[in-house]
Backbone as numpy.savetxt, mean C-alpha at the origin, in Angstrom:
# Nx Ny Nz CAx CAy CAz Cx Cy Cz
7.44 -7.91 -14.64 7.77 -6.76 -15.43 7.69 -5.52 -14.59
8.01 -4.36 -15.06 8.48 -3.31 -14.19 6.97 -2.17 -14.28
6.24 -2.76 -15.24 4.90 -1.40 -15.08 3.90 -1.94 -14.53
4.25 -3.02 -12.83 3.24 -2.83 -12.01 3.09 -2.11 -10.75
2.08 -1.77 -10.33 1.46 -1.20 -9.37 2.35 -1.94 -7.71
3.03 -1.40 -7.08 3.52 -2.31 -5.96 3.10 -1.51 -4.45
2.54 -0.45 -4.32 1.87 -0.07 -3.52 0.74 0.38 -3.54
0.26 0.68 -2.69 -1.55 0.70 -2.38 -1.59 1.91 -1.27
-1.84 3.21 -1.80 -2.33 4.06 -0.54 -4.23 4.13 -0.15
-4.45 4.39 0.54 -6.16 3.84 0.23 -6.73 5.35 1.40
-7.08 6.31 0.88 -7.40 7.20 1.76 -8.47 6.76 2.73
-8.25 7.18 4.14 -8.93 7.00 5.51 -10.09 6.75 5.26
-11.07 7.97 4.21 -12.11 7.68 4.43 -13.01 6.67 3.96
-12.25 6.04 2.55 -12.88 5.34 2.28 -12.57 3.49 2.26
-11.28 3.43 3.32 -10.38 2.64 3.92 -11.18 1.58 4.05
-11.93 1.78 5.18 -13.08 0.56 5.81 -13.88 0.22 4.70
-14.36 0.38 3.59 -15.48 -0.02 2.73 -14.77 -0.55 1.69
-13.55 -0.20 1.54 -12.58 -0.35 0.45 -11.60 -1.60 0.43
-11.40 -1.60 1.70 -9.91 -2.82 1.36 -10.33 -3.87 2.25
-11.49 -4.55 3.11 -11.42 -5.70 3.11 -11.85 -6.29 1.68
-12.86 -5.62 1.01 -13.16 -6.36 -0.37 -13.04 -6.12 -1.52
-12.14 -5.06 -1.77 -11.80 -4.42 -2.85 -10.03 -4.95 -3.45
-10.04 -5.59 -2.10 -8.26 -5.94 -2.38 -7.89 -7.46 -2.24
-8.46 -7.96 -2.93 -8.71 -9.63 -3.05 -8.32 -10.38 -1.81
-7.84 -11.26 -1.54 -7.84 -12.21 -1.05 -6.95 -12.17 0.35
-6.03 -11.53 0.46 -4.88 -11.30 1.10 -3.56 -11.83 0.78
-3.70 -12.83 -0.28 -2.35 -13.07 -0.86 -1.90 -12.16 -1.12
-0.55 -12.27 -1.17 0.23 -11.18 -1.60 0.51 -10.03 -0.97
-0.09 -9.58 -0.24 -0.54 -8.16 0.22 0.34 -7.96 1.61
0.75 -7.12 1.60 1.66 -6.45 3.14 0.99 -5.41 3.34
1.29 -5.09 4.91 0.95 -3.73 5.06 1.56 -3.39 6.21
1.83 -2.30 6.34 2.85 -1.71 6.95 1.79 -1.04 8.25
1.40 -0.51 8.00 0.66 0.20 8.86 -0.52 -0.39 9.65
-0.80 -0.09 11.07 -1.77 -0.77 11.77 -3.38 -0.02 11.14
-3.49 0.47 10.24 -4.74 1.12 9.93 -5.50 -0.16 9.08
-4.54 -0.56 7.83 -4.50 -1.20 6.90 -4.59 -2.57 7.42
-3.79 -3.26 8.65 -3.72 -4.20 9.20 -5.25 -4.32 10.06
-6.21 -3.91 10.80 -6.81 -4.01 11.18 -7.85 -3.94 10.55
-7.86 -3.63 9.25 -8.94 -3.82 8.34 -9.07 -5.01 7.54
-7.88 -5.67 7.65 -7.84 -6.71 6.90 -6.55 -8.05 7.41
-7.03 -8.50 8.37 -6.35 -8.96 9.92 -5.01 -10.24 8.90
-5.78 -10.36 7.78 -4.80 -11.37 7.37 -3.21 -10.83 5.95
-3.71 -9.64 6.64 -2.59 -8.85 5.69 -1.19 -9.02 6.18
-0.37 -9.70 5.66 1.08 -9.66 6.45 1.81 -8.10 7.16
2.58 -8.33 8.24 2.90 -7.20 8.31 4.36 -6.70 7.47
4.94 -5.47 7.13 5.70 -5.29 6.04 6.65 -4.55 6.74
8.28 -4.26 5.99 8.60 -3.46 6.89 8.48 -2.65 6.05
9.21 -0.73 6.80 9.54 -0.09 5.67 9.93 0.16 4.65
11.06 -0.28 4.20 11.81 -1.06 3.01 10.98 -1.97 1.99
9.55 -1.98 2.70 8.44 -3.16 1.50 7.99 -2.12 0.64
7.81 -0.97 1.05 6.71 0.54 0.40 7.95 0.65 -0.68
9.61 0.38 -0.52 10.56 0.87 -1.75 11.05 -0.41 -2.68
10.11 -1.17 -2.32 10.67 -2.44 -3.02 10.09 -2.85 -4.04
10.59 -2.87 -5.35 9.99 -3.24 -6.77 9.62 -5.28 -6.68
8.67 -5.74 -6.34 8.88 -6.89 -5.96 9.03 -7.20 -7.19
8.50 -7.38 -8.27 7.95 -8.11 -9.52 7.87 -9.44 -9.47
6.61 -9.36 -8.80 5.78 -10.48 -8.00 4.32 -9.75 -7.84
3.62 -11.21 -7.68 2.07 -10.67 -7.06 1.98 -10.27 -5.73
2.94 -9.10 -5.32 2.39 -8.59 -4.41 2.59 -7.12 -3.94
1.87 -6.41 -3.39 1.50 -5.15 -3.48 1.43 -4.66 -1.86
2.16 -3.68 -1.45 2.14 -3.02 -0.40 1.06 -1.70 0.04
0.42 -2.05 1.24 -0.83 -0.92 1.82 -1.03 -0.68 2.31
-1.44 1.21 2.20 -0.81 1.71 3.73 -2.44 2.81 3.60
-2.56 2.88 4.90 -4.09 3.91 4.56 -3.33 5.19 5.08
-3.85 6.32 4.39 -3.19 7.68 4.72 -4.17 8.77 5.05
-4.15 9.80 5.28 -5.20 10.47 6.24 -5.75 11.69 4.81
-5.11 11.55 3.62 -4.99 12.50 2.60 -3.98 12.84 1.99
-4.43 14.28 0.96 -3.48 14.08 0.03 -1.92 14.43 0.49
-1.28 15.15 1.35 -0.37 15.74 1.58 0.48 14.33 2.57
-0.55 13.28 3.35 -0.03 11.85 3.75 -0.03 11.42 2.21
-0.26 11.35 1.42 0.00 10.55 0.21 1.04 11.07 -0.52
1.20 12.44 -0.32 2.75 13.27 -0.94 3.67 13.15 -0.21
3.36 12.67 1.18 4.86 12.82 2.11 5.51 10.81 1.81
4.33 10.01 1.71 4.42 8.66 1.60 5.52 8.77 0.51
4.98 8.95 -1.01 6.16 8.76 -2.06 7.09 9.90 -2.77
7.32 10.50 -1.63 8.38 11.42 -1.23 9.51 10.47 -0.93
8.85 9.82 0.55 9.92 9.14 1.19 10.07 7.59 0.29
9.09 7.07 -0.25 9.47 5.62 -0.66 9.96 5.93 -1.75
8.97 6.58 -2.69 8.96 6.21 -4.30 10.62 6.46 -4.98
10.60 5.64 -6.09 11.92 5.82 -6.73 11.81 7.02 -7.67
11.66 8.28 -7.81 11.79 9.52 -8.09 11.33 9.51 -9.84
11.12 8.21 -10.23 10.71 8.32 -11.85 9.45 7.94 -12.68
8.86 6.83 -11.59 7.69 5.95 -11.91 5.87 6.56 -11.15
6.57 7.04 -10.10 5.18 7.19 -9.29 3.94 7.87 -9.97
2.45 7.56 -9.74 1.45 7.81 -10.22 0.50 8.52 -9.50
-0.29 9.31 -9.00 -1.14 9.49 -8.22 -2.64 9.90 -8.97
């Protein structure tokens, strides 16, 4: 269905404490970015085109960002201009 969650921004600071165990298992999960990838080694890597992609599927794209204005420029560039949440 179309009202799920398909990306994951996870601010810097609380990155490391947050997404090896806060973000289950690694199924599912891409990540685009080497921040996100090194926190959680079994995260697939994603391309850009994964952050604009409605999977409707169990899986969810994650990218760690440095703050709020990296989190405004992120779904600037991905988001589809009607759904996004922050």
């Amino acid at each position: 269905m179309c009202n799920a969650a398909e990306s994951l921004l996870v601010h810097r600071a609380v990155a490391e404490a947050f997404l090896p165990g806060g973000s289950g298992t690694g199924r599912g999960r891409t990540g685009r970015d080497e921040r996100a990838r090194a926190l959680v080694p079994d995260m697939a890597v994603a391309a850009d085109k994964d952050f604009a992609t409605e999977f409707l599927d169990l899986k969810l794209s994650v990218a760690v960002v440095d703050g709020l204005d990296g989190a405004i420029d992120h779904i600037a560039r991905y988001g589809s201009g009607h759904t996004e949440a922050s």
